[in-house]
N, C-alpha and C positions, 0 to 999 in steps of 0.2 A: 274576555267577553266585552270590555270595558270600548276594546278597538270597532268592532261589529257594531252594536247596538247601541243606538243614541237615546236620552232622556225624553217617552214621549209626555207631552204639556197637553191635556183636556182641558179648554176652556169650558168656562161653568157657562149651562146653558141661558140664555134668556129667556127668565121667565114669563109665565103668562101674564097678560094682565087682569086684573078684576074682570066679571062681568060687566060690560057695558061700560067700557073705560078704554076703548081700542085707537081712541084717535090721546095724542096729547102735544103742550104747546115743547115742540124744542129749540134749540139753538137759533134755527133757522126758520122758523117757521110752524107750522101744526105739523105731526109726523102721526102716517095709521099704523097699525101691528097689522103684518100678514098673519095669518092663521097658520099658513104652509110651512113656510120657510123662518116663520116665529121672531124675523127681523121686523125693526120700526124702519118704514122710506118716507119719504116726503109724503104730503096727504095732497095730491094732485093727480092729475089727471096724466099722467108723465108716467107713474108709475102705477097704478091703478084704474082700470076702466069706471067705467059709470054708472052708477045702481040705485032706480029714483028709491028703489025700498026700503035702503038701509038709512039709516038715521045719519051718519056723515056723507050718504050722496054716492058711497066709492066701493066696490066689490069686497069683500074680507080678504080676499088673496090677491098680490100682485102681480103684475102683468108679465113676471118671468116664471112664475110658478104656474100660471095660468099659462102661458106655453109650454112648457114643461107637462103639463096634464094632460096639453092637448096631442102633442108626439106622442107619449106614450100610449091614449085611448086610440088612435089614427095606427100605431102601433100593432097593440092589441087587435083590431077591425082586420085588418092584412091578416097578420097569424089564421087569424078563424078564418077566414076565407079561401087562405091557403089548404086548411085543414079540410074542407068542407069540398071541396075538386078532388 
């Protein structure tokens, strides 16, 4: 079996952060938590769109996950419509 099947390696997930603690200062810069994809990216406008309501300025989820939402609901729309002829 040893030949067949390799060693699988789960990295530990990143965790959440506190409530109301989604932006913080890193390496490079301030960095947001996505909600989505639960990864820290830069806190810009580069990677997250624009939200005057949130308290950092920047949407909770970044701008690949937020495409990624929007395929699959544009997605889901076709299905039903198909269904629905």
């Amino acid at each position: 079996m040893d030949g067949i099947f390799t060693r699988l390696v789960i990295a530990e997930p990143t965790p959440v952060p506190e409530r109301g603690h989604f932006v913080r200062e890193g390496a490079e810069g301030p960095e947001k938590f996505c909600g989505t994809c639960r990864e820290w990216w830069p806190a810009d406008t580069e990677f997250f769109f624009r939200d005057r309501g949130s308290p950092s300025g920047l949407y909770t989820s970044c701008k690949a996950c937020g495409a990624d939402h929007q395929r699959a609901t544009e997605a889901r729309r076709k299905l039903k419509q198909q269904g629905a002829h």
